[in-house]
C-alpha positions in Angstrom: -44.4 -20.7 6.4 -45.2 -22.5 3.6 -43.3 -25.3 1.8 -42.3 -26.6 -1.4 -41.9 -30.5 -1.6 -42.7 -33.5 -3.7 -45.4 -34.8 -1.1 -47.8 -33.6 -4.0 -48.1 -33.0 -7.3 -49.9 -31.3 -10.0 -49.6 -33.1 -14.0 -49.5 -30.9 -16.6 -53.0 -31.3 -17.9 -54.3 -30.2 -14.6 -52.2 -27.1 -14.5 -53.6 -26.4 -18.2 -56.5 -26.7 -16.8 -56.5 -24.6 -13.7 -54.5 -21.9 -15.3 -57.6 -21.5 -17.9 -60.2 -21.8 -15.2 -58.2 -19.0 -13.3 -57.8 -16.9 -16.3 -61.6 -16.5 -17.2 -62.0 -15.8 -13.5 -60.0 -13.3 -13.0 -58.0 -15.3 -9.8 -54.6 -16.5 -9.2 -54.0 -19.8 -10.6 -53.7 -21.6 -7.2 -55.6 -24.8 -6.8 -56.0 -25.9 -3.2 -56.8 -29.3 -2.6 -58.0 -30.5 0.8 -59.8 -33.7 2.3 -63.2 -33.7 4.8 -64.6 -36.2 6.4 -68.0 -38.2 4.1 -68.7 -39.1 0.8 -69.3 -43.2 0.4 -65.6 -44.3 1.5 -65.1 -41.9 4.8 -63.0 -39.2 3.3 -63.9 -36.7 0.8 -61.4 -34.5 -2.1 -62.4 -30.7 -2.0 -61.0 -28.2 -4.8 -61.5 -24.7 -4.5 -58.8 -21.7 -5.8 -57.3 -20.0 -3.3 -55.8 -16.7 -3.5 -52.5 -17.3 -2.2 -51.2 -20.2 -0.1 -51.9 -20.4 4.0 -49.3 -21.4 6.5 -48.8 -24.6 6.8 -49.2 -25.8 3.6 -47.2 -27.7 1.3 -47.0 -26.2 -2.8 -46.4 -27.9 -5.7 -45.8 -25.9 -8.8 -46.3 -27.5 -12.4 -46.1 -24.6 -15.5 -46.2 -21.7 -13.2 -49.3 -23.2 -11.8 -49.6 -23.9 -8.0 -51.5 -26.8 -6.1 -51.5 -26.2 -2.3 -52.7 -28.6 0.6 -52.4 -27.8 4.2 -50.8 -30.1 6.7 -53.8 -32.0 8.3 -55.4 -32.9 4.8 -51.1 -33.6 3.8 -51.4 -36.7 6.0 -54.0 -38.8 4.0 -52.5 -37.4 0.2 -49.1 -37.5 0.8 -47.5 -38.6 -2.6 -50.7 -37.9 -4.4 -50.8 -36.8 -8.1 -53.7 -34.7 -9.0 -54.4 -35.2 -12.7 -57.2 -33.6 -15.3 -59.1 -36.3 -16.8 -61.7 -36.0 -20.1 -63.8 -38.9 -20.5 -67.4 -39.7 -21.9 -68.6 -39.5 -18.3 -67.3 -36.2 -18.0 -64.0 -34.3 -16.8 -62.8 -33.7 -13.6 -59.7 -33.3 -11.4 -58.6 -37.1 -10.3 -56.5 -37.6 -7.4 -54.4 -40.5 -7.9 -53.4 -41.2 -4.2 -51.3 -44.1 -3.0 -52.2 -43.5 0.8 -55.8 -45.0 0.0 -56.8 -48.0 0.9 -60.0 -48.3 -1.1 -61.8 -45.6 -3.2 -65.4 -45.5 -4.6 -66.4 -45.7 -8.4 -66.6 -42.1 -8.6 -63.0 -41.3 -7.2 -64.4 -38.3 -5.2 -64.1 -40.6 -1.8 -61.5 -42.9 -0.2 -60.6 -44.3 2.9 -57.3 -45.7 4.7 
């Protein structure tokens, strides 16, 4: 069973942002973020959609919008905020995670 808790959360300009990326695809506007071992810091983010949340995960909603994360990848995000961020380099999701202990410049990798 899935739950509903403030270990995670989704800003407003991400669920803008997933909700119109979900739209012109056709899917359900569920964002699942997970974390895999690599990248230059020893853990890696992953986005994907999802078509509807698995057991075991924990949901946060933000304008209708839904950001899921199942339990293993919980562990390292826990209290995480996943923002959408425009910038001259580009735009991109942003997790903003307290759990990490160091990150690399391009904020796709951490470690703990």
């Amino acid at each position: 069973m899935a739950t509903l808790a403030p270990d995670i959360s989704l800003t407003t300009s991400a669920a803008a942002r997933v909700a119109a990326i979900a739209a012109k695809q056709n899917k359900p506007a569920i964002l699942r973020l997970s974390v895999e071992g690599g990248g230059c810091s020893g853990f890696q983010y992953k986005f994907g959609f999802a078509a509807a949340p698995e057991a075991g995960d924990t949901i946060a909603e933000t304008d209708g919008v839904r950001l899921v994360v199942d339990d293993i990848s919980l562990d390292l995000v826990r209290g995480a905020s996943v923002d959408y961020v425009e910038s001259l380099g580009g735009a991109a999701f942003r997790v903003d995670n307290p759990v990490a202990a160091s990150g690399c410049g391009c904020g796709t990798s951490f470690s703990v």
